[in-house]
ROTI-749515 format. One record per residue (C-alpha): x, y, z; residue number from 1. Coordinates in Angstrom, 1 decimal. Example, Ala and Ser with C-alpha at 12.3 -4.5 7.8 and 13.67 -1.06 7.14 Angstrom:
<atoms>
ATOM      u      v      w seq
ATOM   12.3   -4.5    7.8   1
ATOM   13.7   -1.1    7.1   2
</atoms>
This chain:
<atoms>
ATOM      u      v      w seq
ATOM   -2.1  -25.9  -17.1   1
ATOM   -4.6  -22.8  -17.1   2
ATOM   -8.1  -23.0  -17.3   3
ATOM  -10.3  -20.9  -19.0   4
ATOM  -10.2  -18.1  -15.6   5
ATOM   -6.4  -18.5  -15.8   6
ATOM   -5.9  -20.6  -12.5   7
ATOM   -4.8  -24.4  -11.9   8
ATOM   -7.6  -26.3  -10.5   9
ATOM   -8.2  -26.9   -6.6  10
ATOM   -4.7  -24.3   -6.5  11
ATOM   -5.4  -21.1   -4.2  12
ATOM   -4.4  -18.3   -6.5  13
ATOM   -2.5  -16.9   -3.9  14
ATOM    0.1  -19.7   -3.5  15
ATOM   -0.1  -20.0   -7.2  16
ATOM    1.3  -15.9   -7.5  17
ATOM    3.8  -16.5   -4.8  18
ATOM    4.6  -19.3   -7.0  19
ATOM    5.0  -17.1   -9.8  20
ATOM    6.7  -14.7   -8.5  21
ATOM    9.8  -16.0   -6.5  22
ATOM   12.3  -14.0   -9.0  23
ATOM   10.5  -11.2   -8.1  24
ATOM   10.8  -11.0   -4.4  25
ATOM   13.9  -12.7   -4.5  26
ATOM   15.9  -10.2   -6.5  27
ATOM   13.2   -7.2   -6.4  28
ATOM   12.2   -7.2   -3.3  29
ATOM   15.0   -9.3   -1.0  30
ATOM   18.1   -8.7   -3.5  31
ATOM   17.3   -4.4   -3.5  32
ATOM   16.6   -3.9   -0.1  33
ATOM   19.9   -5.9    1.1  34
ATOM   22.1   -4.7   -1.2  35
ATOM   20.4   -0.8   -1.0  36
ATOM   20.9   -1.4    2.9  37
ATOM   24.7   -1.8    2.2  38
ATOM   25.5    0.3   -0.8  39
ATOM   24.4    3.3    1.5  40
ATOM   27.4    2.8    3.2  41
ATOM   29.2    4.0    0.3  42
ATOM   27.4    6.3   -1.9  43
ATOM   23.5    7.4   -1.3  44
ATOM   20.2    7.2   -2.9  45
ATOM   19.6    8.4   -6.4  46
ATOM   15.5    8.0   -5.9  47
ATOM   14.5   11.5   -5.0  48
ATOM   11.0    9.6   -3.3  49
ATOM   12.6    6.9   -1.6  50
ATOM   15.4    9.7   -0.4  51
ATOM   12.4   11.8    1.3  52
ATOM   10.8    8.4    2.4  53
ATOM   13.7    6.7    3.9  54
ATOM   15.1   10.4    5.8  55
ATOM   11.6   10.7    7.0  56
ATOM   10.8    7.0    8.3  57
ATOM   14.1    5.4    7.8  58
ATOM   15.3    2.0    5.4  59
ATOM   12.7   -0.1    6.7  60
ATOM    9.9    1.8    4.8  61
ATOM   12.0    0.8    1.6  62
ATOM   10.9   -2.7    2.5  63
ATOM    7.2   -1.7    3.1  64
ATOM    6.9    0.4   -0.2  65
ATOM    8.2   -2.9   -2.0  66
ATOM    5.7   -4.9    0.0  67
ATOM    2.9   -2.8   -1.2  68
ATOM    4.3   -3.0   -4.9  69
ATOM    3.7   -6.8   -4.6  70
ATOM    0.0   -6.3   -3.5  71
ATOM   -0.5   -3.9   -6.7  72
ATOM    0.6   -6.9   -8.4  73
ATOM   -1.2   -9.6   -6.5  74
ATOM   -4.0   -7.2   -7.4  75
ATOM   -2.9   -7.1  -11.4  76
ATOM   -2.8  -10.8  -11.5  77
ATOM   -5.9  -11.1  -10.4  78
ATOM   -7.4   -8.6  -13.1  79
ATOM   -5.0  -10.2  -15.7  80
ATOM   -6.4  -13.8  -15.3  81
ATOM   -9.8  -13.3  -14.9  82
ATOM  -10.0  -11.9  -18.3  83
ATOM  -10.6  -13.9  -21.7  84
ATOM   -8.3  -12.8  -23.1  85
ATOM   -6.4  -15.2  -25.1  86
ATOM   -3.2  -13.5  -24.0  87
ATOM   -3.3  -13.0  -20.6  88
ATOM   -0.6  -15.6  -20.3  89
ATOM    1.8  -13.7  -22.1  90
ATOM    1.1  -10.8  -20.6  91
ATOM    1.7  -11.9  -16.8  92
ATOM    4.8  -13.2  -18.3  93
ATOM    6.2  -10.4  -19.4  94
ATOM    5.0   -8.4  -16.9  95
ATOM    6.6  -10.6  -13.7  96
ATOM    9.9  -11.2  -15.8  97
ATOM   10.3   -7.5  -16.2  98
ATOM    9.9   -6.6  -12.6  99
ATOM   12.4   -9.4  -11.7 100
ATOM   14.9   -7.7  -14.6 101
ATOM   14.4   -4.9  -13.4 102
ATOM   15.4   -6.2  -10.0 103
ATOM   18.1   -8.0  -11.3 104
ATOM   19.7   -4.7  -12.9 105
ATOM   18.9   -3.0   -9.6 106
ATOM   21.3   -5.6   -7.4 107
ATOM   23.9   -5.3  -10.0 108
ATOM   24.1   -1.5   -9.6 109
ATOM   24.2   -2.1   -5.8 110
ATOM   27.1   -4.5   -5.6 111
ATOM   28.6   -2.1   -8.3 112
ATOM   28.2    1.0   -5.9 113
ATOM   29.2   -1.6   -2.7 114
ATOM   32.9   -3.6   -4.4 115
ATOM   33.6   -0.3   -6.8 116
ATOM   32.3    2.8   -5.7 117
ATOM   30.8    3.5   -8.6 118
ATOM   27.0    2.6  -10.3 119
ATOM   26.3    0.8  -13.5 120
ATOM   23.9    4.0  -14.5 121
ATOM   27.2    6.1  -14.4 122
ATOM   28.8    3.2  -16.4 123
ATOM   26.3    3.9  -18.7 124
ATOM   26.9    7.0  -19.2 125
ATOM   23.6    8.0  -17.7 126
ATOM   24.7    9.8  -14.7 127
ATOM   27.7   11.6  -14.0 128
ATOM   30.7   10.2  -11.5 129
</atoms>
């Protein structure tokens, strides 16, 4: 239950996001990295910024951009429920459970790229073979 600031009583806000956010950093975060760490065995990188990041500091900093992603959030949670509004609610909820889509579609085009060689965006018809 939420209070009127958006928090569960005697609950540190922190645990409570982590809480909130397992989909997100098991698919976004965990489920990206893993499978981007494979698939680059057989294709390459389609992010033009996380090309240039990950030639110049290598696949770990993949893992470190993400980990700053999830303080921006931590950080838009915190704004989100400390306001009035009566829709805040619905708004962090759509907000987490598109990150963990978008997470989700992320490790699907990985294991794509990894058993068939070939992406879901080019499936699409979004990119060429």
């Amino acid at each position: 239950m939420l209070l009127k600031n958006g928090f569960v009583p005697g609950s540190n806000p922190f645990v409570q996001f982590l809480g909130d956010i397992k989909y997100v950093v098991l698919f976004y975060v965990f489920g990206d990295f893993i499978t981007t760490y494979h698939a680059l065995d057989y294709g390459f990188e389609e992010n033009p910024f996380l090309v240039i990041l990950m030639n110049e500091f290598g696949i770990w900093s993949m893992l470190i951009m993400k980990v700053l992603f999830i303080g921006i959030i931590y950080w838009y949670y915190l704004t989100i429920m400390n306001t009035e509004s009566a829709w805040k609610t619905h708004i962090w909820f759509a907000s987490r459970s598109t990150v963990s889509l978008l997470g989700v579609f992320l490790v699907i085009n990985n294991l794509l790229v990894i058993f068939s060689k070939c992406s879901l965006v080019q499936l699409l018809g979004i990119a060429p073979y």
